[in-house]
N, C-alpha and C positions, 0 to 999 in steps of 0.2 A: 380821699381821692374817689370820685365816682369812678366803679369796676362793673364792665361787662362783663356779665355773668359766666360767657361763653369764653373768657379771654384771660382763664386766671391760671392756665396752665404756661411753665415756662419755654419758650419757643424751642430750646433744644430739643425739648419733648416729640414735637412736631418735627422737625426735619433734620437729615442725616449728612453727618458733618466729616465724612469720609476723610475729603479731602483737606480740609479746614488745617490741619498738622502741620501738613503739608509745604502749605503756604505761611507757616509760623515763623520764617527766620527773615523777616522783612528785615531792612536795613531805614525803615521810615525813622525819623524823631521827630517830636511837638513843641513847637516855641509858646507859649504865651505870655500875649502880652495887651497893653491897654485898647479895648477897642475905637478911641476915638480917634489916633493919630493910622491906624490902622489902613483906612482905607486910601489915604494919599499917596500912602509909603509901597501900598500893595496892589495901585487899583492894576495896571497895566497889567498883572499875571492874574489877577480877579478875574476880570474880564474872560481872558485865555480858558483860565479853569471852566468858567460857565459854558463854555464852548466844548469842553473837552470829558462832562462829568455824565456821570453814567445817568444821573436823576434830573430832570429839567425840574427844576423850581427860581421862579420868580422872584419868591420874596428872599430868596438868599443872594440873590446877585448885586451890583456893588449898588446901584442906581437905589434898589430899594430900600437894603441896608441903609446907607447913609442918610437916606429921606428921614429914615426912623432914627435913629442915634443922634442924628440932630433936634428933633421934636419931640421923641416918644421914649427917650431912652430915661429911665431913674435910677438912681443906684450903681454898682459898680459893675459893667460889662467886660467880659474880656474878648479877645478874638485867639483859638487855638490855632496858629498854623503847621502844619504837617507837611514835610519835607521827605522829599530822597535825595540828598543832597542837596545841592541848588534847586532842586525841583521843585517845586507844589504841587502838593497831589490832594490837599483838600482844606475847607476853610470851617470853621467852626465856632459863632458866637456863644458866649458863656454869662450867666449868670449864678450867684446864688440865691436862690428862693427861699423865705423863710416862713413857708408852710408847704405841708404836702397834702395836697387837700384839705380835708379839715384838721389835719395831725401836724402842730404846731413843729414842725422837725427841720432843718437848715440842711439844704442839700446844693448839688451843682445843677443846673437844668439848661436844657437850650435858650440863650434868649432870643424872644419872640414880645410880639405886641399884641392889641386888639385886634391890626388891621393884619396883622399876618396871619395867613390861611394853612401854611406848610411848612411845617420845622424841619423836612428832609434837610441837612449841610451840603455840597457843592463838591465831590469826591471824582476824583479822575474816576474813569471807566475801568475795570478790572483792578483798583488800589483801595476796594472798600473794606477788606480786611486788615489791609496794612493800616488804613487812615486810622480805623477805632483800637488800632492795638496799641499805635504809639499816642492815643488821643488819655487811653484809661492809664498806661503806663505815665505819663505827664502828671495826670490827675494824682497816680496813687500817690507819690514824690510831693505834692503840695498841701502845707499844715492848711492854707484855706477850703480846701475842697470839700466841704463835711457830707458824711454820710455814704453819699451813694451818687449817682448819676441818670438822672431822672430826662428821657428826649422824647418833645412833647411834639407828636406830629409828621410822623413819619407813614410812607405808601407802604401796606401790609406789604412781607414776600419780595419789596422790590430788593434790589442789589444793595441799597445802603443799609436796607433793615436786616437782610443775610449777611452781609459783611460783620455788623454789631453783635449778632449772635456768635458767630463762627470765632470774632475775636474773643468773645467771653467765655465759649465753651474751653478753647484751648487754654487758654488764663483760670480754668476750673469754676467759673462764676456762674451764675443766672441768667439770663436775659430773661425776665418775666413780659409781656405780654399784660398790662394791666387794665387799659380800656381801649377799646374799638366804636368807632362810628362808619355806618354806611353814607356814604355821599352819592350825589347822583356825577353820572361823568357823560360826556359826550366821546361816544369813539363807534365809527362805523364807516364799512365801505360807498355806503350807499349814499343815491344823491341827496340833495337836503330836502326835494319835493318828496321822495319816494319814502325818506326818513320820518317824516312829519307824517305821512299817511297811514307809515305803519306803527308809532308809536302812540300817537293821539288818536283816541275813539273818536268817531264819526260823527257822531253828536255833538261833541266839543267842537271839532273844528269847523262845524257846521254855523254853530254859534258864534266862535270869531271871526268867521265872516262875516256875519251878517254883524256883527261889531263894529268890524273894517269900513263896511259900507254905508252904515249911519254915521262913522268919525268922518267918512269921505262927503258927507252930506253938508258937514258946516265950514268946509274949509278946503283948500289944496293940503293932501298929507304926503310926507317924505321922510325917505330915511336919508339919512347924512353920516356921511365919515370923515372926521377930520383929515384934514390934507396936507397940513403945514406948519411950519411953526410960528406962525403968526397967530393960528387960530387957539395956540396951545391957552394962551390967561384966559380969553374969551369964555372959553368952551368951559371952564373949570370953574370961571364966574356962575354960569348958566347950571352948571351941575351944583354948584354947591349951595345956590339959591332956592334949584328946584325941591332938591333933600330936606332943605330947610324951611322949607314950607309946608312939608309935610308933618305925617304923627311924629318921626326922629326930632323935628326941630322944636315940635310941641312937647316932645319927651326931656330935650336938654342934650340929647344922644348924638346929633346931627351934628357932622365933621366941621359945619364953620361956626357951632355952638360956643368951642372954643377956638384960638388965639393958634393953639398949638398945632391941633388935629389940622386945621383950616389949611396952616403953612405946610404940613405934613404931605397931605394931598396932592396942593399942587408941586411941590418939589419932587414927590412920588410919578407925577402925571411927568413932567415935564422931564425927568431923566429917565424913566421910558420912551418918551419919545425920542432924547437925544440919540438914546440907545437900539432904537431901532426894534422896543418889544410891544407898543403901543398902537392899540386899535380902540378907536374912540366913536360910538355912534349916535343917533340923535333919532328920534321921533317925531317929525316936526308938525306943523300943526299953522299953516298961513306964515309959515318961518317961528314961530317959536315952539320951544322946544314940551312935547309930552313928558318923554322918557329919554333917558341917557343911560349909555352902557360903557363901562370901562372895563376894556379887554386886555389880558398882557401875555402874547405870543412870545414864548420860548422855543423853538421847534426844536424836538419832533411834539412837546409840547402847546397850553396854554391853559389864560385861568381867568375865569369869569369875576373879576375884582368888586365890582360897586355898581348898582343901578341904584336910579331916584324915577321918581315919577311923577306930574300931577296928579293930584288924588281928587281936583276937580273934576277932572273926566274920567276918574277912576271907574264908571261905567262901560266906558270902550273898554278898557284891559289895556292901556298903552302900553305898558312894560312887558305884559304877555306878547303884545304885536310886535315889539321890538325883541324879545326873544326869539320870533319866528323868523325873524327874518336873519336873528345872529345864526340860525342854520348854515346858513352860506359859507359857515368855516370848513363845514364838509367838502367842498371845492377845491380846498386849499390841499398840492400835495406834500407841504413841509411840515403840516399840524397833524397829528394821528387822534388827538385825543385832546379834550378839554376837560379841565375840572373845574366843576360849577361854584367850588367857594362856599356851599350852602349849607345849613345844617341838614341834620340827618331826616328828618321830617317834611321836610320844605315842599309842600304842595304843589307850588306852581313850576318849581324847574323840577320837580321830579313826576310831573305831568307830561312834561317837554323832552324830556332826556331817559333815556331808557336804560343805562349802563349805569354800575357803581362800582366805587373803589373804596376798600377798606383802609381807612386813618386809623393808626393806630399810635398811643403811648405806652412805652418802654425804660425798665427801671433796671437798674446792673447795679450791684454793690461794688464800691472800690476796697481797697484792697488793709487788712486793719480790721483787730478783733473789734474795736468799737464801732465801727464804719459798718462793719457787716452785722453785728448786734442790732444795730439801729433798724439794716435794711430788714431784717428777718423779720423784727416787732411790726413794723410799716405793712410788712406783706401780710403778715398774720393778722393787723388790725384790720386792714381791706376787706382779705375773706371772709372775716367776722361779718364785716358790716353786710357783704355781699349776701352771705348767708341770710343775717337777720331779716335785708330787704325780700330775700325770696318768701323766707315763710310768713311775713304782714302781706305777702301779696296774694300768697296762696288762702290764707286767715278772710283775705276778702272779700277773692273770688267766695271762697264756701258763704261765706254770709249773703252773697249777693246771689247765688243759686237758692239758697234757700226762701 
């Protein structure tokens, strides 16, 4: 398992759990059961939940999910649901993983895909301590569950990742903290001319102007927003051509490379839209398209999902020009904040975007002298390794001062 360095202490360590006791005598229990009949049997209170959960995330909601389980799912998925009574109070896709990292180990993990960006689960608002307590109690009770409980992609600090701790702290566990990445986010008061002035140096924006104005030189340019659902195949055609055209489709990487990803996408595109979380733009160029942006508004959320570009005119910056102008979400008073999807490094939106939010994964031992033997080696093999990477780093630096 790659471990940030910064990130090996376990979270109880870090924050005070006063109240957490407290709130121990939930009346929640966990059903599981197969993820695939799940979401026809579930979708109408799905839906609800998403509406009503304290974490806005995209790729947990029913439209996404099911995009994926239908195309992208291998292996055996389950969905955990968490009840108070009749109630739902949160949803929870399951796998088991049969590596932890590189440590050949069979544990329970969130299921998730290539194209999912955010493993937060969908937890009512103030029930995120109930959800992971009768989530781990479910787990301890089942001979399949091995190991430990491994949830890959959760917002540091938010309400779902305090709730996971606070339930482990009272159930006497860990919550470890095992690796972090910074992402770049979009969240600010300010308008999106005034944003763009103050986040991008002078010089930069200097230069995509004068980018703007030679792309403006061989053609009528525009931006476009899908509008309908007529334009839904269309627009997905054009996106999935343009990506394909590029390095991803000369890689093998590019979504309509395969059969699978291809039908993935548009069934992804297309029940965002039905769903009312879809914002889709174009870069156009005499009417064909530069660059394409696929956006998925959750409010108070949303999440920067997929651009393509031509790499023909990869001299203007199209994809850069059409991020400038995805600014405009700043306008918006139901979106507070954007997350950009991107890795941790990613030059070009974290150019553009000035804010970041810590992703974090999180490991909790269930409950079982072998279960927690296992977790303890796992965490002890990590900081091993962690350790070893710091002093080859530091071994190198000296060599390279020298």
């Amino acid at each position: 398992m790659e471990t940030a360095a910064a990130a090996l202490a376990p979270v109880e360590d870090e924050w005070d759990f006063a109240s957490a006791a407290a709130c121990a005598a939930g009346s929640a229990h966990a059903l599981i059961c197969s993820a695939h009949d799940a979401p026809l049997r579930l979708r109408d209170e799905w839906v609800r939940l998403a509406g009503q959960a304290s974490e806005a995330n995209a790729f947990a909601e029913i439209w996404f999910v099911e995009a994926g389980l239908r195309h992208l799912a291998r292996g055996d998925v389950k969905i955990v649901e968490v009840r108070d009574g009749p109630e739902l109070i949160g949803l929870l896709p399951l796998t088991i993983a049969g590596r932890y990292g590189r440590i050949p180990v069979r544990h329970v993990q969130n299921w998730r895909h290539f194209h999912s960006f955010l493993g937060t689960p969908l937890v009512r608002a103030g029930r995120e301590q109930d959800f992971w307590a009768a989530v781990l109690a479910a787990l301890d009770g089942e001979a399949w569950a091995s190991s430990f409980l491994h949830i890959n992609g959760l917002v540091e600090h938010g309400p779902v990742h305090r709730g996971l701790a606070a339930a482990a702290w009272v159930a006497g566990r860990r919550c470890d903290t095992v690796h972090r990445v910074q992402r770049a986010l979009l969240a600010s008061d300010l308008s999106p001319q005034v944003y763009y002035e103050r986040t991008v140096r002078k010089k930069k924006r200097k230069e995509l102007k004068r980018l703007q104005g030679r792309l403006g030189e061989l053609g009528e340019v525009a931006v476009r927003r899908l509008a309908s659902a007529e334009e839904v195949a269309p627009w997905c055609d054009a996106f999935l051509a343009l990506e394909q055209a590029g390095w991803k489709g000369k890689a093998g990487s590019a979504l309509a490379c395969a059969p699978h990803t291809d039908a993935f996408f548009r069934d992804a595109i297309a029940g965002a839209h039905a769903a009312g979380r879809l914002e889709f733009l174009r870069l156009d160029l005499d009417g064909c398209p530069l660059a394409m942006l696929v956006n998925f508004l959750t409010p108070p959320g949303g999440f920067a999902f997929k651009i393509a570009f031509d790499e023909d005119h990869a001299r203007f910056s199209p994809g850069v020009l059409l991020k400038i102008d995805n600014l405009r979400l700043l306008d918006r008073r139901d979106i507070e904040w954007v997350d950009s999807c991107a890795v941790e490094d990613h030059s070009m939106i974290n150019s553009l975007w000035g804010e970041r939010r810590a992703i974090v994964r999180v490991t909790v031992p269930l409950a079982g002298v072998r279960r927690q033997t296992t977790f303890r080696l796992c965490r002890a093999a990590e900081k091993a390794s962690a350790a070893l990477r710091r002093q080859l780093s530091t071994f190198r630096a000296g060599k390279t001062a020298i």
